[in-house]
VEXDREN-2710 file (C-alpha; in Angstrom, 1 decimal):
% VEXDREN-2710
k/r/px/py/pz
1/UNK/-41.0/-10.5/26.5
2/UNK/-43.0/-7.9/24.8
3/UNK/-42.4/-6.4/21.1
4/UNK/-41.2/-3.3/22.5
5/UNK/-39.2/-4.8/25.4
6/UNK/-37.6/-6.8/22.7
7/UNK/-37.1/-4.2/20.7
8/UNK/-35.4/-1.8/23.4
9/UNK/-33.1/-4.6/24.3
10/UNK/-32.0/-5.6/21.1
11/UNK/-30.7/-2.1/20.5
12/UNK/-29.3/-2.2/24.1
13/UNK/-27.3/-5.3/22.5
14/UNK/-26.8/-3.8/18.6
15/UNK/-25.1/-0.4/20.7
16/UNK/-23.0/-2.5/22.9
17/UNK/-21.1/-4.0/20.1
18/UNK/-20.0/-0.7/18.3
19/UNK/-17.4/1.4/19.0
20/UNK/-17.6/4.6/17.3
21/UNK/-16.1/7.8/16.8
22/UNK/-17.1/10.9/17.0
23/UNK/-16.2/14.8/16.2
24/UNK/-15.4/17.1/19.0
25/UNK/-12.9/17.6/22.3
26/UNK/-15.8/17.3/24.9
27/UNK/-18.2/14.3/24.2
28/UNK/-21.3/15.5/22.5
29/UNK/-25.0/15.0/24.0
30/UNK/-25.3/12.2/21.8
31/UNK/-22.3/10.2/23.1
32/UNK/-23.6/10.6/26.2
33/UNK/-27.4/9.6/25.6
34/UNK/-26.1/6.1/23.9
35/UNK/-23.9/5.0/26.7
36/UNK/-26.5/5.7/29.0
37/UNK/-28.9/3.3/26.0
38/UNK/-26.4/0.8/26.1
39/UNK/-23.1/1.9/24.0
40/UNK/-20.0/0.5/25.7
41/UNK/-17.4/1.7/23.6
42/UNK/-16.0/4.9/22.2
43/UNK/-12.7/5.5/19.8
44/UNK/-10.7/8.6/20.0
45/UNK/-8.8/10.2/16.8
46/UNK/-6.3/13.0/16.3
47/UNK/-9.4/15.3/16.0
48/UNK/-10.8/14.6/19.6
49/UNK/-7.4/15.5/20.6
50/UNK/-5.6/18.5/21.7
51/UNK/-3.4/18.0/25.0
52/UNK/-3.3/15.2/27.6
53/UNK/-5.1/17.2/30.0
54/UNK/-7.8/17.9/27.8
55/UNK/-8.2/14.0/26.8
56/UNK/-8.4/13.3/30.5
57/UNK/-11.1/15.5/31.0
58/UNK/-12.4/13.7/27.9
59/UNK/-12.8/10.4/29.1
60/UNK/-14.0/11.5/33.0
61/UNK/-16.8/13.3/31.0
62/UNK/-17.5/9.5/29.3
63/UNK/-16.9/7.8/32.3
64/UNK/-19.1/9.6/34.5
65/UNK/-21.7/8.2/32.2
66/UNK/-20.4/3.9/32.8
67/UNK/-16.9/4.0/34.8
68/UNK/-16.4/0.9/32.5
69/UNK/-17.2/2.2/29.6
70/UNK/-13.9/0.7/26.8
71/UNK/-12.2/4.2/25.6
72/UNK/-10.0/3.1/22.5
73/UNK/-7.3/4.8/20.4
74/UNK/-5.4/4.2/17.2
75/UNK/-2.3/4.7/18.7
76/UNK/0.5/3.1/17.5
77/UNK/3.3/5.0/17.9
78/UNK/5.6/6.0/15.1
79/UNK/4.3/7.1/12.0
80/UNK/0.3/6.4/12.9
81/UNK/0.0/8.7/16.2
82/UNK/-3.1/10.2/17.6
83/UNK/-2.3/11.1/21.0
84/UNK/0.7/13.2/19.3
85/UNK/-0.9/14.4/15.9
86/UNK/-0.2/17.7/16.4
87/UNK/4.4/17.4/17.2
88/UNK/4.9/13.8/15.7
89/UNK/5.8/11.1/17.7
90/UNK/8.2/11.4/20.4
91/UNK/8.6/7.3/20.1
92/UNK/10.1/5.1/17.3
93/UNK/7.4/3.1/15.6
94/UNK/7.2/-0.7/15.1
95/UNK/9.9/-0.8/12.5
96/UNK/12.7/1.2/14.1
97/UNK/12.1/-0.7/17.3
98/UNK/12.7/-4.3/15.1
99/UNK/15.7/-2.7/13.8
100/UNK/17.1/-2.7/17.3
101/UNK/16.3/-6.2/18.2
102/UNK/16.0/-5.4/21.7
103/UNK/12.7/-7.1/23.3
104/UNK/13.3/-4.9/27.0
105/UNK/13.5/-2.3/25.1
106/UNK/10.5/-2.8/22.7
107/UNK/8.8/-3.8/26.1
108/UNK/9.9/-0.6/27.2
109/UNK/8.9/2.0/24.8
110/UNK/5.3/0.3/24.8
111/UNK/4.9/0.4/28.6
112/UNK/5.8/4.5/28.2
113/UNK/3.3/4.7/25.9
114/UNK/1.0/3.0/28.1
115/UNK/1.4/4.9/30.9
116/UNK/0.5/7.8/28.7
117/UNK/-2.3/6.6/27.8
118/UNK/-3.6/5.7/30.5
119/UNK/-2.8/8.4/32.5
120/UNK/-5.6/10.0/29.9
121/UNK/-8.2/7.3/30.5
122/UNK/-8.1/5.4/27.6
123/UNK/-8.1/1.6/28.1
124/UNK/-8.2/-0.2/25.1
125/UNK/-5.3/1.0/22.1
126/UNK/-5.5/-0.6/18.6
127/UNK/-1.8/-1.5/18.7
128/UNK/0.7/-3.5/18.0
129/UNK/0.3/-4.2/14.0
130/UNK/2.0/-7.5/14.2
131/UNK/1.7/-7.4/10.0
132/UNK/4.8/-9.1/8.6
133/UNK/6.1/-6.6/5.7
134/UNK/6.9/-9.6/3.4
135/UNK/5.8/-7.5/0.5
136/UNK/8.0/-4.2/0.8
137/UNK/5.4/-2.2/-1.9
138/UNK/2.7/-2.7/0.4
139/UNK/1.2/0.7/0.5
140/UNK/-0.4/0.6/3.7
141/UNK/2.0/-1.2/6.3
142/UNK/5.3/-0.2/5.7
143/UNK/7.4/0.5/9.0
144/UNK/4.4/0.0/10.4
145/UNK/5.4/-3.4/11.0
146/UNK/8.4/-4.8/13.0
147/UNK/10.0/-6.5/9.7
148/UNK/9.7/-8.8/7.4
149/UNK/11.1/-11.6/9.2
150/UNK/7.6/-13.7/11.0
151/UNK/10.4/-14.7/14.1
152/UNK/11.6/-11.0/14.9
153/UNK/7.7/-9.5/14.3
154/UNK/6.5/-12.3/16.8
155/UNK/9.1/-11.8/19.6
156/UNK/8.2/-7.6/19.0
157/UNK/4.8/-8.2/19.1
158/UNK/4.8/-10.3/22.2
159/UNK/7.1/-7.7/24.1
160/UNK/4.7/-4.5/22.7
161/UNK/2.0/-6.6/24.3
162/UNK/3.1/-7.1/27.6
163/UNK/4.6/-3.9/28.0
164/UNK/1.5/-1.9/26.8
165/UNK/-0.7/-3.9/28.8
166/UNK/1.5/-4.4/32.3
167/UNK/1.2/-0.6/32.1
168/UNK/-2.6/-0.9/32.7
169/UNK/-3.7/-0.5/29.3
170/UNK/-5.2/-3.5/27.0
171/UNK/-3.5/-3.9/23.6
172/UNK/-5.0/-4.7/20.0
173/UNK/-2.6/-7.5/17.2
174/UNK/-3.5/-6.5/13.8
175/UNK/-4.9/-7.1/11.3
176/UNK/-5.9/-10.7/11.7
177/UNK/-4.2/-12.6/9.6
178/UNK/-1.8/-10.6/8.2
179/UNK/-2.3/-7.4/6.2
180/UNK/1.6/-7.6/5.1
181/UNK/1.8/-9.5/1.7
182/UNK/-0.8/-7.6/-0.1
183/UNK/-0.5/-4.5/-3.0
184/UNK/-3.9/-2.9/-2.3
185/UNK/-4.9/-0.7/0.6
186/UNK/-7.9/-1.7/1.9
187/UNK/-9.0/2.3/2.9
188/UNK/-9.8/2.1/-1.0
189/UNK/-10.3/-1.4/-2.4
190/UNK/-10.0/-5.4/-1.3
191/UNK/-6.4/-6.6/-1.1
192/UNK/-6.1/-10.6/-1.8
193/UNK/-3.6/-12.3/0.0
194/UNK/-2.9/-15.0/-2.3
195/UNK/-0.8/-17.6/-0.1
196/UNK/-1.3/-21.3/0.8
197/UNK/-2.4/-22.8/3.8
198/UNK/1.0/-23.9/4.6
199/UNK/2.7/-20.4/3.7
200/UNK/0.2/-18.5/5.5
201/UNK/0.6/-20.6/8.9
202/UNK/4.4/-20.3/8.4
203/UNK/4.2/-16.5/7.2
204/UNK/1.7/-14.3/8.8
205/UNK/0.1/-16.2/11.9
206/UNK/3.2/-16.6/14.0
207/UNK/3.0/-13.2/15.4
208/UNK/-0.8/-13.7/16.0
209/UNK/0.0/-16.7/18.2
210/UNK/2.8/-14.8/20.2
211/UNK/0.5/-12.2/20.8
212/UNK/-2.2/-14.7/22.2
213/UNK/0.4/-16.3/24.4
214/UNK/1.6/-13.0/25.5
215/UNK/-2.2/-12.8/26.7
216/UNK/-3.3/-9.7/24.5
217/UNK/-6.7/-8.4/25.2
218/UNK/-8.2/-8.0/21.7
219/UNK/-8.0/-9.3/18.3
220/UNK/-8.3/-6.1/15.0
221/UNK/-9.8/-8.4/11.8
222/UNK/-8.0/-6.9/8.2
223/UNK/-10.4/-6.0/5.3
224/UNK/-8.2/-8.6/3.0
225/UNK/-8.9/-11.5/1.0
226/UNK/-7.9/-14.7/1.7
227/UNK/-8.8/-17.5/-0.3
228/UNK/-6.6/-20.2/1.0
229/UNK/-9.3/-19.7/4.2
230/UNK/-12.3/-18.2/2.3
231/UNK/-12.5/-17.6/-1.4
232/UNK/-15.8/-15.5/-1.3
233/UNK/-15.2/-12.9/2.4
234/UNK/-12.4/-10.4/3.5
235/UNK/-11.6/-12.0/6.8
236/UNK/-13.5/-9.3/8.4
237/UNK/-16.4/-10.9/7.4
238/UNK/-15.8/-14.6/7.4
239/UNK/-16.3/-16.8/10.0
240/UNK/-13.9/-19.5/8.6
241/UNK/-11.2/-17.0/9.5
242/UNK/-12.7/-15.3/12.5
243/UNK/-14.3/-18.1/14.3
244/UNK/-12.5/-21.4/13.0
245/UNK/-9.3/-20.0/12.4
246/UNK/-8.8/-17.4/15.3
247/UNK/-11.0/-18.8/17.8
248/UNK/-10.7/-22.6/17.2
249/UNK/-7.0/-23.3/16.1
250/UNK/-5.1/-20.1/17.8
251/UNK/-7.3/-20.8/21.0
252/UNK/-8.0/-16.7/21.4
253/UNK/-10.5/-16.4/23.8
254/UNK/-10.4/-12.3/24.0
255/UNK/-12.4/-9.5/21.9
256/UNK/-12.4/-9.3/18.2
257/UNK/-12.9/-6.3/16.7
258/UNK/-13.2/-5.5/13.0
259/UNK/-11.2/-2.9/11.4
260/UNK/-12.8/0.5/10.1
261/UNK/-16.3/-0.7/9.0
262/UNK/-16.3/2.3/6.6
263/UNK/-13.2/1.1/4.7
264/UNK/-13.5/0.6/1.2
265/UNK/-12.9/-2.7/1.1
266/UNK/-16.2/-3.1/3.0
267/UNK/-18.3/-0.5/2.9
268/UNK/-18.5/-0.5/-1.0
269/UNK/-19.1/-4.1/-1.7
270/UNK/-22.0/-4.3/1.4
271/UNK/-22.6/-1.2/2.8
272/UNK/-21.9/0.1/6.1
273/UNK/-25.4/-1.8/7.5
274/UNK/-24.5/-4.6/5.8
275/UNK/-20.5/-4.9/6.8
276/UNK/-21.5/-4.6/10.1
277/UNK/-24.2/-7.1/10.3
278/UNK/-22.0/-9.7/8.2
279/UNK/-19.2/-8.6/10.8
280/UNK/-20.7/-10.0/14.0
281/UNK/-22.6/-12.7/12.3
282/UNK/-18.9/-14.2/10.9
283/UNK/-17.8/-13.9/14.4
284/UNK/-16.7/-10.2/15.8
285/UNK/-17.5/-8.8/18.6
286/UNK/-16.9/-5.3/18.2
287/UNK/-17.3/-3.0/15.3
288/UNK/-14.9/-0.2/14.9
289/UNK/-16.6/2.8/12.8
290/UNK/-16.1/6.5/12.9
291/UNK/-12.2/7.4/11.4
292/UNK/-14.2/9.6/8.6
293/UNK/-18.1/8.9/9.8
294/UNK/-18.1/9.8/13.0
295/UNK/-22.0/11.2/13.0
296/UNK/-24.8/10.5/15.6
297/UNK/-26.6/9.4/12.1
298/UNK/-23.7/6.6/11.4
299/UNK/-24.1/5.1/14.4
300/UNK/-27.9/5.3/14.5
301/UNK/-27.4/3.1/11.2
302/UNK/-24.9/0.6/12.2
303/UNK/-27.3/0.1/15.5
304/UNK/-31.1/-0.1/13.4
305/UNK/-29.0/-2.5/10.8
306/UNK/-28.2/-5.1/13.4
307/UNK/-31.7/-4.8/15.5
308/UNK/-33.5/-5.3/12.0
309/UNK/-31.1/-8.2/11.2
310/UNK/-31.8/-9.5/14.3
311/UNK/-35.3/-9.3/14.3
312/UNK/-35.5/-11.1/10.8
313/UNK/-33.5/-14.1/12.0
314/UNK/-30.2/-12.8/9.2
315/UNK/-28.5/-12.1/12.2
316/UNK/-29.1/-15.2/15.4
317/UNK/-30.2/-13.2/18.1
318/UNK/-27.7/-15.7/20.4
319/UNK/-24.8/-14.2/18.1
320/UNK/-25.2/-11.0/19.2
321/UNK/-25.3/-11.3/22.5
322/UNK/-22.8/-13.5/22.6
323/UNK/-20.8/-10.8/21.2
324/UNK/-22.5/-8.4/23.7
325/UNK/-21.6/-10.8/26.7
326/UNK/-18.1/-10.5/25.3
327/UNK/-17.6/-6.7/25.4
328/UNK/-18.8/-6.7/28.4
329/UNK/-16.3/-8.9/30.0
330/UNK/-13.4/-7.1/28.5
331/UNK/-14.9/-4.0/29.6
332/UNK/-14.5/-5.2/33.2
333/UNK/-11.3/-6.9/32.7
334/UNK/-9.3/-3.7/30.9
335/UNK/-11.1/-1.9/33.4
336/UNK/-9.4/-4.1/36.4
337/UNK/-6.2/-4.0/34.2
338/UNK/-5.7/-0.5/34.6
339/UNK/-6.6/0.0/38.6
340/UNK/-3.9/-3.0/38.9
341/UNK/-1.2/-1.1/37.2
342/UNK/1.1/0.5/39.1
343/UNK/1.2/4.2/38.5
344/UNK/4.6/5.7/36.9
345/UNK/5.6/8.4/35.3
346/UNK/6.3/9.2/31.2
347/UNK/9.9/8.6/30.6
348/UNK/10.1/11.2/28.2
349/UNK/13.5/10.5/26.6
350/UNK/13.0/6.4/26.1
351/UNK/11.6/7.5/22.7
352/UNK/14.5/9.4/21.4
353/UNK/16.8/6.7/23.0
354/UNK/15.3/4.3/21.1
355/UNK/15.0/6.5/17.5
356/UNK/19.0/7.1/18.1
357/UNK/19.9/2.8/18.8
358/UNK/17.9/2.8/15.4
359/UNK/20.0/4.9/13.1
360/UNK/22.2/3.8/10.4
361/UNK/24.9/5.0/8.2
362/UNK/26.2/4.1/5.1
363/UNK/29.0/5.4/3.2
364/UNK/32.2/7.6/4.5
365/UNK/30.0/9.0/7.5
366/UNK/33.3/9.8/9.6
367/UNK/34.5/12.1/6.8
368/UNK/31.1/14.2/6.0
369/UNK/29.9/14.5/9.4
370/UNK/29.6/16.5/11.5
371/UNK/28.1/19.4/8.4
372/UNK/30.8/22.0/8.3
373/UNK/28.0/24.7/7.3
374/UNK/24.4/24.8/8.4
375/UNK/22.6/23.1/5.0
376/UNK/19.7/23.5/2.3
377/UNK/17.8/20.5/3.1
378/UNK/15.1/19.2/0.7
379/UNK/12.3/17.1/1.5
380/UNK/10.7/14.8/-0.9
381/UNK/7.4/14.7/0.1
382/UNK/5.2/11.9/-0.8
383/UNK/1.3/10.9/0.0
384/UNK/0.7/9.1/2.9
385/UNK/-1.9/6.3/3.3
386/UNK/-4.9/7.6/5.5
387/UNK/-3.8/5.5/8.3
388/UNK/-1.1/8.6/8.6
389/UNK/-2.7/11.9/9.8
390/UNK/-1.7/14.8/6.7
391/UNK/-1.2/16.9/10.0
392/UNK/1.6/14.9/11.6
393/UNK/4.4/16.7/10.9
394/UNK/7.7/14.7/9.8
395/UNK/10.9/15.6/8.3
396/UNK/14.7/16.6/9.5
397/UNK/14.7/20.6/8.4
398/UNK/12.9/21.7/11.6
399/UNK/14.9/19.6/14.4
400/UNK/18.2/20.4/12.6
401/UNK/17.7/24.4/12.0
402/UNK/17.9/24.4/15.8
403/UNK/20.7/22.4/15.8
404/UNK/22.4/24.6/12.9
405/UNK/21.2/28.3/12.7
406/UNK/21.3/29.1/9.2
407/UNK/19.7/26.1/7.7
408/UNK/17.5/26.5/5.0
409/UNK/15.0/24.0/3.6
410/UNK/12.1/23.3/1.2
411/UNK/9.3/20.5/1.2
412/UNK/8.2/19.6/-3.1
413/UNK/5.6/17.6/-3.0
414/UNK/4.8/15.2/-6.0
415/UNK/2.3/17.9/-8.1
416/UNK/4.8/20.9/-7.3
417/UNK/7.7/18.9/-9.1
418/UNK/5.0/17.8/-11.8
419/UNK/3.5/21.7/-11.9
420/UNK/7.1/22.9/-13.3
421/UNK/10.5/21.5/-14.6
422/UNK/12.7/23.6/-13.3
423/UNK/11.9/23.5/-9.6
424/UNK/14.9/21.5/-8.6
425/UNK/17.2/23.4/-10.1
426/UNK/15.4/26.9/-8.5
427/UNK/14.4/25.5/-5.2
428/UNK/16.7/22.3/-4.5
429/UNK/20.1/23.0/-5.8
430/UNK/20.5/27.0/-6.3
431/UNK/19.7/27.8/-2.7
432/UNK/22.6/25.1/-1.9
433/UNK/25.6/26.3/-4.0
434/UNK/28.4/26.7/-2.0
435/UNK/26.6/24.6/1.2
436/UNK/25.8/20.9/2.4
437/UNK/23.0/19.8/0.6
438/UNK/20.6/17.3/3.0
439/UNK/18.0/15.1/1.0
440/UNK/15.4/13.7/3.1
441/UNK/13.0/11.2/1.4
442/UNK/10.3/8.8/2.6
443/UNK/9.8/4.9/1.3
444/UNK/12.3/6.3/-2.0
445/UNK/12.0/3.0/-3.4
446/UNK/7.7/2.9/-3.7
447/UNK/7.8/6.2/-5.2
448/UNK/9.4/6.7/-9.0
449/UNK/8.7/10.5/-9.2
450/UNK/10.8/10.5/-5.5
451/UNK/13.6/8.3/-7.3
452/UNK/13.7/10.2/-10.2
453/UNK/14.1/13.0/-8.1
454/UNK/16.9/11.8/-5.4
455/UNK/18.5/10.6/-8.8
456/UNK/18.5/14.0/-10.5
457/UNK/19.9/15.7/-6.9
458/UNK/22.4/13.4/-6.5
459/UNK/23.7/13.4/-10.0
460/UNK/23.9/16.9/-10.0
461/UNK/25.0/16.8/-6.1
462/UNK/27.2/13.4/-5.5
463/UNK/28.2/15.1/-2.0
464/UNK/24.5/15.0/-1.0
465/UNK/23.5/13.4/2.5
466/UNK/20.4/11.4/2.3
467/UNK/17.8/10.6/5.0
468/UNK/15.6/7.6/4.4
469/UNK/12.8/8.0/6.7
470/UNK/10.7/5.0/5.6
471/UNK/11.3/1.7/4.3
472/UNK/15.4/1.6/3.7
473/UNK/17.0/0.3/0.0
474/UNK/20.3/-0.6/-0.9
475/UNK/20.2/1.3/-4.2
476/UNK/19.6/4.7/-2.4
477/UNK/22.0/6.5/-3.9
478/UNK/23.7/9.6/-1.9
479/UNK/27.5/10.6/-0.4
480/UNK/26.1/9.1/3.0
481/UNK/23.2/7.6/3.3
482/UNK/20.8/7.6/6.7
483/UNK/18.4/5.4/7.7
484/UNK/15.9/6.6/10.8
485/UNK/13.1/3.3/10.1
486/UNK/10.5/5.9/10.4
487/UNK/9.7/9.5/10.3
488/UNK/8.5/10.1/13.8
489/UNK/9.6/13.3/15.6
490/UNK/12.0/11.3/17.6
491/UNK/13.8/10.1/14.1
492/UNK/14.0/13.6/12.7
493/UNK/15.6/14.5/16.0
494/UNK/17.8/11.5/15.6
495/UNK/18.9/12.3/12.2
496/UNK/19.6/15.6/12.9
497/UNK/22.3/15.1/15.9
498/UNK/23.6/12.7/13.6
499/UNK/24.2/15.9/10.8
500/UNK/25.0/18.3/13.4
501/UNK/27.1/16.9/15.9
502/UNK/28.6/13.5/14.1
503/UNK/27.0/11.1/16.1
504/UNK/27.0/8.0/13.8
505/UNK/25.6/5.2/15.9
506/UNK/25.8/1.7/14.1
507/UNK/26.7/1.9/10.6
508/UNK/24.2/-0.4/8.3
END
């Protein structure tokens, strides 16, 4: 083989085994000049998004280029929603649906979503996290997970899985081995997941192996530490974890694909180049880049980094196209999945079925509600982790002013609260003298500004109603207390019949 035949076919290889992003509704020349070079993947975000329709014509436009070509999404439902950035989610996420305990219905909701998404093309989704929440301040999963119990997260994981796929569209576990027991957000630095062997196999794997068995298409490595497996590389980039670990002992034979390669945890320690390279070299297959650098230039330097490494013998040639090979074959496979799916159609309500068997009470719900008066509500609003678009909307005031004319509301943010000391008093509990006063918080128990603030309404309002929309805690204070297990649009809409009309569901 010549230099330059080399050459042109170790880039064909290097652009096989990314799977970028980019900016843009309709697919930009670029897009379309590297499938046609080789590329054989392409992600979608909240920003390439606008309507179903228009996403279909997306991924025709891509497709027209390789009919095969693997059209991903970071869709998880719930709180982390693309393919519904603009409303919220009209499904429950991971951890309302482990509330439930229901694996048809977890099956369910995931085959809807699937049928969605494929509908628009898309045939690969980064879904299910099957992260145990074992630590509840984990910043970054949350009710992103099923639970904290590894039995309940496996059985979830393993219905998502089958359900998602059996509607023609290949899912994604994550992130390999277990992104639940760690303090650090890996968007911004390395979390360590300090655990035995023993702990870790009993702990976080479980749901890894029930989502193998449950046959799921592709593997998502975590940006996390684990020294029990490898003192020195985040798993992302260690081959004890990615190739002797997940390959060897859980026997998965699928794709492995790496997180964001532009994560923090990465990215800072070895570069974007260097991740990558280190990436497929430890054992991925697929290298995820493009949820904030999404240029023609990022993916021009992910592609040169692995043809140079490549060429200098840092990265074995074999390696890469092994990895190639693989992409390959699960771009024919999730291609074949989703011409063998039967077609159906949305079920539109199975999401806000399953946000209302998710709701729970606490306290003397039979004697507050129904509101006898439309109410001030007052949302506590906190940061959200970037896995969580700023643009989703979340929150009770909107679904229950249509439910109670007359309802008023106001959304304080952490720096509005800081900015001046008296904007409880004028914003929160002047405009609801005389009137029900509705408290909606989010995770109230990560967040001491957001307790300090519940604490100060509640004192001053012991009637108050409080919505939990995230992580649920017994010392919530409030008259009645609400749990939705996430603050999709489907909760909000839950909570609110619950205010307006009484309906109580299960008490907690």
């Amino acid at each position: 083989m010549t230099s330059s035949k080399h050459s042109k076919e170790l880039r064909r290889l290097a652009l096989s085994v990314l799977q970028p992003g980019f900016v843009g509704t309709e697919a930009p020349d670029w897009v379309l000049r590297a499938i046609n070079d080789g590329l054989s993947s392409v992600v979608l975000f909240s920003r390439n998004i606008v309507s179903t329709a228009q996403v279909t014509r997306l991924t025709a436009q891509l497709r027209a280029e390789n009919p095969e070509l693997i059209v991903a999404i970071d869709e998880e439902a719930g709180d982390v929603t693309r393919i519904e950035s603009a409303t919220g989610a009209t499904r429950p996420g991971n951890f309302a649906l482990g509330t439930v305990d229901d694996l048809e219905l977890t099956a369910a909701v995931a085959g809807d979503l699937g049928r969605q998404l494929r509908a628009a093309g898309i045939s690969l989704d980064y879904a299910p996290s099957v992260d145990v929440n074992s630590n509840p301040d984990n910043p970054i999963i949350g009710v992103r997970s099923f639970g904290a119990d590894t039995a309940l997260v496996a059985r979830h994981a393993a219905a998502w899985v089958r359900g998602l796929q059996a509607a023609g569209v290949a899912a994604c576990a994550k992130h390999f081995p277990g992104h639940g027991d760690v303090a650090v957000d890996s968007h911004h630095g390395l979390p360590t997941y300090d655990a035995d062997l023993d702990e870790i196999a009993a702990q976080a794997l479980p749901p890894f192996r029930a989502a193998v068995e449950a046959g799921v298409g592709a593997v998502m490595s975590g940006h996390l530490l684990v020294p029990a497996h490898d003192p020195d590389l985040p798993a992302t980039l260690s081959s004890r974890l990615l190739n002797d670990l997940l390959r060897k002992e859980i026997s998965f034979d699928g794709l492995i694909v790496t997180d964001a390669i532009e994560m923090g945890a990465v990215a800072d320690r070895y570069g974007l180049g260097g991740a990558a390279v280190m990436a497929v070299a430890a054992g991925a297959d697929a290298v995820c880049v493009g949820g904030e650098h999404a240029e023609e230039s990022t993916t021009a330097l992910l592609s040169a980094a692995l043809v140079d490494a490549a060429s200098r013998g840092e990265l074995a040639a074999e390696r890469l196209a092994e990895a190639a090979d693989r992409v390959r074959a699960f771009a024919t496979w999730s291609h074949q999945l989703g011409q063998r799916a039967p077609l159906a159609p949305v079920q539109r309500d199975i999401g806000f079925a399953a946000a209302r068997r998710a709701l729970r009470t606490r306290g003397p719900a039979d004697d507050v509600l129904p509101l006898a008066a439309a109410p001030h509500v007052v949302e506590l609003v906190p940061s959200t982790n970037l896995a969580i678009g700023d643009e989703t909307p979340w929150g009770v005031a909107a679904p229950l002013r249509e439910r109670l004319p007359g309802t008023t509301s106001v959304r304080l943010p952490h720096q509005q609260l800081d900015a001046r000391s008296g904007t409880l008093t004028d914003h929160a509990l002047a405009p609801a003298a005389g009137r029900p006063l509705v408290v909606v918080v989010r995770d109230a128990a990560r967040h001491a500004w957001m307790g300090r603030a519940l604490a100060a309404l509640t004192t001053a309002r012991p009637d108050a109603v409080v919505v939990e929309m995230g992580l649920p805690s017994d010392a919530l204070p409030g008259a009645v207390r609400i749990f939705t297990h996430g603050a999709t649009a489907a909760s909000g809409v839950a909570a609110a019949e619950v205010l307006a009309l009484g309906r109580t569901g299960r008490t907690a």
